[in-house]
C-alpha positions in Angstrom: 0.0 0.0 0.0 1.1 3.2 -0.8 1.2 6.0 1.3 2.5 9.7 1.1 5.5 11.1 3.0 6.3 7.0 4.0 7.6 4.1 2.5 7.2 0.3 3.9 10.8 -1.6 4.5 11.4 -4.8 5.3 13.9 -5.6 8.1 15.4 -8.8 10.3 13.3 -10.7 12.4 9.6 -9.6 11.1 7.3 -12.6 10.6 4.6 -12.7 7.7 1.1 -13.7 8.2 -1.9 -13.8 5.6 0.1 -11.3 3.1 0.7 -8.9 5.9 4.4 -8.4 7.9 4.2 -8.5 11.7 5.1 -5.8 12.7 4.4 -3.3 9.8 8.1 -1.1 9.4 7.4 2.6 8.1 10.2 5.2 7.7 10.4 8.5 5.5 9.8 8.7 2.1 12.7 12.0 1.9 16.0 12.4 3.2 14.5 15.6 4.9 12.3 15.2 7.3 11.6 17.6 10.8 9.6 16.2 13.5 7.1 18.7 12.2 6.7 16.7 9.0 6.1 13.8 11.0 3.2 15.0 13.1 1.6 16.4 9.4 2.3 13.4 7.9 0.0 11.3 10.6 -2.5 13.6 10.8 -2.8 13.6 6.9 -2.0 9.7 6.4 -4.1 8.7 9.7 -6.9 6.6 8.4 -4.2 4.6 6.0 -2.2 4.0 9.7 -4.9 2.7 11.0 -6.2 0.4 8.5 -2.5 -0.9 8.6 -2.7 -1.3 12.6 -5.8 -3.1 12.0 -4.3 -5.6 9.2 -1.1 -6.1 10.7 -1.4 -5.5 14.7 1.7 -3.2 15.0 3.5 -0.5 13.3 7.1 0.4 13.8 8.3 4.0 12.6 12.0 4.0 11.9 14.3 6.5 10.9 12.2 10.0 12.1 13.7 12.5 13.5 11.7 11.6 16.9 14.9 13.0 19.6 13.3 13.2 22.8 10.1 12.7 24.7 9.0 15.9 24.1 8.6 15.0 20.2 7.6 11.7 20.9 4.5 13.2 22.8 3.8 15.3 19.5 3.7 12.1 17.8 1.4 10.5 20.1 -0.8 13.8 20.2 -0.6 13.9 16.1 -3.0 10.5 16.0 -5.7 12.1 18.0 -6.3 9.4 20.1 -8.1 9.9 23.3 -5.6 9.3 26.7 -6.1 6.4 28.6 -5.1 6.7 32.5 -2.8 4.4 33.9 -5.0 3.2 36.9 -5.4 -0.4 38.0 -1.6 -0.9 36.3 1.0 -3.3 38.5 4.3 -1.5 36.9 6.2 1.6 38.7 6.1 4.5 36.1 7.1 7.9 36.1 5.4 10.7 34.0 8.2 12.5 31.7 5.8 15.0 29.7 2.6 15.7 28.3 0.6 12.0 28.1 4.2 10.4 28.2 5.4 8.2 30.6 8.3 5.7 31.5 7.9 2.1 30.1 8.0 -0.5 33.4 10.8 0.7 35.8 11.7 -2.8 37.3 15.3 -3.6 37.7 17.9 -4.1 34.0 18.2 -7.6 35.1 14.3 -8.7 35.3 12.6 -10.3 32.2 8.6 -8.8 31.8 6.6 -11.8 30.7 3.9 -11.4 27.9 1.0 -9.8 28.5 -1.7 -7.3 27.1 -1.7 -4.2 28.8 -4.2 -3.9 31.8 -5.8 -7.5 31.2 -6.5 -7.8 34.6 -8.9 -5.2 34.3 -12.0 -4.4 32.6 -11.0 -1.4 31.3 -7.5 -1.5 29.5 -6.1 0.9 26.5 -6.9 0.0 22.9 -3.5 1.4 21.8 -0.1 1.5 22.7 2.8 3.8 22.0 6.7 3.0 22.8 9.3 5.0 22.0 13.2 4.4 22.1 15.0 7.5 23.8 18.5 5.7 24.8 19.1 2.7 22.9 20.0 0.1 25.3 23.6 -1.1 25.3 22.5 -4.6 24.6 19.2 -6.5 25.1 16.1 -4.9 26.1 14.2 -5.7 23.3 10.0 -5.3 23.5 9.0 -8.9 22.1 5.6 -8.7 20.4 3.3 -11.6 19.5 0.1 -11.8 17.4 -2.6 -13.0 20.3 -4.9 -14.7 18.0 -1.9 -17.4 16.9 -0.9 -17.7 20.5 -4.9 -18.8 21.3 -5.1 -20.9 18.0 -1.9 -22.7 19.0 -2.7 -23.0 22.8 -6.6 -24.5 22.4 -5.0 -27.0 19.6 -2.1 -28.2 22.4 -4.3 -27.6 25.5 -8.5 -27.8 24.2 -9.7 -28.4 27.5 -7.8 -26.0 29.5 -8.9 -23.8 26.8 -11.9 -24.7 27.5 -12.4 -23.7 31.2 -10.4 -20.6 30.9 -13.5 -19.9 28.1 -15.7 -20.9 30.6 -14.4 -19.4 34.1 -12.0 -17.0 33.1 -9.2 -15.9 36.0 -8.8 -14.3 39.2 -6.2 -12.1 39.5 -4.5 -11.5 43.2 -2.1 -9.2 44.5 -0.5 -7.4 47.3 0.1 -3.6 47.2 2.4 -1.5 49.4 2.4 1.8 50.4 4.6 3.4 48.3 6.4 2.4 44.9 9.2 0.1 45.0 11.3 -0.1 42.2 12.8 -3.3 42.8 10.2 -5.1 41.6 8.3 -5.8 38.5 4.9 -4.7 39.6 6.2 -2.7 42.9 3.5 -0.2 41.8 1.9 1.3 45.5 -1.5 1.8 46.0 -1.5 5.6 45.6 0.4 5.4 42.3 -1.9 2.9 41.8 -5.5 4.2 42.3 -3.9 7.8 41.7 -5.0 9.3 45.3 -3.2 9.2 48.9 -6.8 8.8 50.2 -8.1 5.1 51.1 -11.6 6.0 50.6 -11.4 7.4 47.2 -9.1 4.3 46.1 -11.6 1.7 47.3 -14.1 3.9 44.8 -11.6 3.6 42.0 -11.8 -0.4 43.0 -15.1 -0.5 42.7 -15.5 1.0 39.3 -12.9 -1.6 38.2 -15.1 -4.5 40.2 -12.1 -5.1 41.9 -11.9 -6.0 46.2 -9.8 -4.4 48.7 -8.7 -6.0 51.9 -6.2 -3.1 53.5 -3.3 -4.7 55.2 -1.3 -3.4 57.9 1.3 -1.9 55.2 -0.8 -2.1 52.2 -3.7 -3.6 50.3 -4.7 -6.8 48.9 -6.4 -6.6 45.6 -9.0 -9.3 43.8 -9.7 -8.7 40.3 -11.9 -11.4 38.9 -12.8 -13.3 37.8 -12.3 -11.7 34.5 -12.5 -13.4 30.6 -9.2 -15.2 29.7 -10.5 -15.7 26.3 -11.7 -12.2 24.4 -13.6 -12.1 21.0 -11.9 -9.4 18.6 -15.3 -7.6 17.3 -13.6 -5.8 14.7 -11.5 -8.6 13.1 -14.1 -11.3 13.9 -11.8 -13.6 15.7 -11.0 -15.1 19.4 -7.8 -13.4 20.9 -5.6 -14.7 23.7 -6.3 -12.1 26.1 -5.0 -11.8 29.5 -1.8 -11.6 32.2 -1.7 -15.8 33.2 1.6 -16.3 32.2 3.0 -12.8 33.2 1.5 -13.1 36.3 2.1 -16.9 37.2 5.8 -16.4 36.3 6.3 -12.5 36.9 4.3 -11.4 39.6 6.9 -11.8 42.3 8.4 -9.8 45.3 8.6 -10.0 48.9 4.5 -9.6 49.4 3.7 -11.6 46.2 3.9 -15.6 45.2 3.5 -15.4 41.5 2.0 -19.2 41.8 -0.8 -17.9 44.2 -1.5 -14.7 42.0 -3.8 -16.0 39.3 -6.2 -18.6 39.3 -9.1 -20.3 37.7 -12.3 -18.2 38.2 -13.4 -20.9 40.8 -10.1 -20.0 42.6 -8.8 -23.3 42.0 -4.7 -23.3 40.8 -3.3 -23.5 37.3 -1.6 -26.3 35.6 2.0 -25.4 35.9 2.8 -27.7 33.1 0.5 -25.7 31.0 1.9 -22.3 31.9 5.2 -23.2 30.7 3.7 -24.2 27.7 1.8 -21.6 27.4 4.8 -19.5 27.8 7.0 -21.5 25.0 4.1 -20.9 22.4 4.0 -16.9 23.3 8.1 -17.0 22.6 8.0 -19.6 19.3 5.5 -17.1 17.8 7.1 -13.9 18.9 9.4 -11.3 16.9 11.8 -9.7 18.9 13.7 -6.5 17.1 16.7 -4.5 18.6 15.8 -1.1 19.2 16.7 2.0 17.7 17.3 5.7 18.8 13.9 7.2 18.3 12.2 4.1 16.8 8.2 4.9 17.8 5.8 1.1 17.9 2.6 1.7 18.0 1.0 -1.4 18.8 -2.7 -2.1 18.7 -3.4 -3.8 22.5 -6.3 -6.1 21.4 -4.3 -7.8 18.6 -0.7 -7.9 20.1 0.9 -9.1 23.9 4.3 -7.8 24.4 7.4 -8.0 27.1 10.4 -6.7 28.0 13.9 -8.9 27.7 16.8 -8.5 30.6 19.2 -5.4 29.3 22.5 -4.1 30.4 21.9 0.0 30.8 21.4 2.4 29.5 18.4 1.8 28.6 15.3 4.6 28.3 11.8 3.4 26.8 9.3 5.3 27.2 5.1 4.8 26.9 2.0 6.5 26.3 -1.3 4.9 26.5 -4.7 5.2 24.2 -8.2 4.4 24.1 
C-alpha cells in the first residue's frame, strides 16, 4: 500500500502472516524530514495507519527524527487518540511530559513476561505507543506476539484447558504497598496505583474496576476477577488470547507476592503449571523480537498484540504512552 511522506521496508526478524508483515516497518519517504513533517504526515495519512494497525497489529516507525520525549508526545498527540489513564496498572512508572510516561521501571536484570496491557482489568487501552529515547547497550528488546496465533496454537495443544479458561476465566491476586518500590516488577503502590493518597477514594476507583480491597497493615490486597481469559476481537471477527496468566504466574513476584498464588481459575482453583510453561513456549515460538533503535516509535494495537520486556545491560530509556 502506498502511502505519502512514508515508505514500507522490510527488516530482520519480522514474521509474515496472511500477506501482511508482523510488525508493519514505516520510515520517510525523503531524506528531509523535521519532526514537524512527521506530526503532518500522521494527521494527513491517519486513516491509512490505521487500517495498517488493524491488518497487521503493529506498526514500527523508523528513521524519524523523533529526539526526545518531548517529540515523541507530538507524535502520540498527532493521531488524536483519546488518553487512557494508567489506573489499576502493576508496573512503577514515572510521568516525563505531556501523556508520556516511563515504560515499566523494574530492575535491568528482570525479564517482563507477555501480556496485554491492563488485562487484569475491565477497562484496559486500545492502543499503545513506545518509543526508544536511549538505545540500550544490549538486550532490552520489547518482544511482540500476534494473540490470535498464540490462542489458535494453545486450544490446539491444551482444548480443554482452553476450554475452562472460556468458561471461568481468572482471578487475579495481588498485594500492594504503600509506596512504589522499584525493585520489583509490579512494585507499583497503591497511591500510584489508584492515583489518590486517600483510602476512601481508592476503594471507589476499585469499585469502578469490580475489583476487592482487603487493607493490610502496610498495604492492600487486591481481587480482580474473575475476569474473561479468552476475548472475541469484534472488529477482526476472531477469538484473541487475552490476558496476564503467564506474566502473572511467572512474573508477579516480590517479597508480598507468590507469583503461583496470583492467578487462578475463576473458581479460585490453581493452574496447571505444566501448561503455563507451555503456554509461555508458544508466546516466545511465535514472537518477533527486534533490537531497538534511537527514536524508533511502535505503536501497537493492544487487542491484537501481547508484548514484554527482555533483561538489558543499561542504558536503557523506553518510554510509553497509553490510548483508548
Amino acid at each position: 500500500m502506498a502511502i505519502e511522506n512514508f515508505k514500507e521496508i522490510q527488516i530482520p526478524h519480522q514474521k509474515h502472516y496472511h500477506g501482511s508483515y508482523f510488525p508493519l516497518v514505516l520510515s520517510p519517504s525523503a531524506a528531509s524530514f523535521s519532526i514537524s513533517s512527521f506530526t503532518r504526515a500522521i494527521k494527513a495519512q491517519k486513516p491509512i495507519i490505521d487500517s495498517l494497525i488493524l491488518k497487521s497489529g503493529a506498526v514500527l516507525f523508523r528513521g524519524f527524527p523523533v529526539e526526545a520525549a518531548p517529540d515523541f508526545n507530538d507524535v502520540v498527540e498527532a493521531f488524536g487518540y483519546e488518553e487512557f489513564p494508567y489506573v489499576g496498572g502493576a508496573a512503577p512508572r514515572t510521568k516525563v511530559v505531556g501523556r508520556v510516561f516511563t515504560a515499566n521501571e523494574s530492575p535491568p536484570d528482570q525479564k517482563i513476561p507477555f501480556h496485554h496491557e491492563l488485562a487484569q482489568v475491565p477497562e484496559f487501552p486500545a492502543k499503545l505507543f513506545f518509543y526508544c529515547e536511549v538505545e540500550p547497550r544490549s538486550g532490552g528488546e520489547t518482544p511482540i506476539v500476534l494473540s490470535h496465533v498464540v490462542y489458535e496454537r494453545v486450544k490446539e495443544k491444551y482444548p480443554e484447558f482452553v476450554e475452562r479458561l472460556e468458561e471461568q476465566g481468572l482471578i487475579y491476586t495481588r498485594v500492594l504497598g504503600e509506596a512504589d518500590d522499584p525493585s520489583s516488577p509490579i512494585g507499583r503502590g497503591w497511591k500510584s496505583t489508584f492515583l489518590t493518597h486517600d483510602k476512601s477514594i481508592a476503594e471507589e476507583r476499585a469499585a469502578e474496576l469490580g475489583m476487592k480491597l482487603e487493607w493490610l497493615k502496610d498495604g492492600v490486597k487486591t481481587v480482580m476477577g474473575p475476569i474473561p481469559a479468552i476475548k472475541y476481537d469484534e472488529v477482526r471477527k476472531r477469538k484473541i488470547w487475552f490476558n496476564s496468566m503467564v506474566a502473572a504466574y511467572i512474573g508477579w513476584e516480590d517479597a508480598r507476592n507468590d507469583p503461583v498464588k496470583a492467578v487462578t481459575f475463576g473458581d479460585g482453583t490453581p493452574l496447571p503449571a505444566e501448561i503455563i510453561y507451555g503456554c509461555l513456549r508458544i508466546l516466545e515460538e511465535e514472537s518477533v523480537t527486534i533490537p531497538w533503535q534511537k527514536g524508533d516509535v511502535l505503536l501497537i494495537d493492544n487487542w491484537a498484540v501481547l508484548h514484554s520486556r527482555r533483561p538489558f545491560l543499561p542504558p536503557r530509556r523506553i518510554l510509553a504512552s497509553l490510548c483508548r
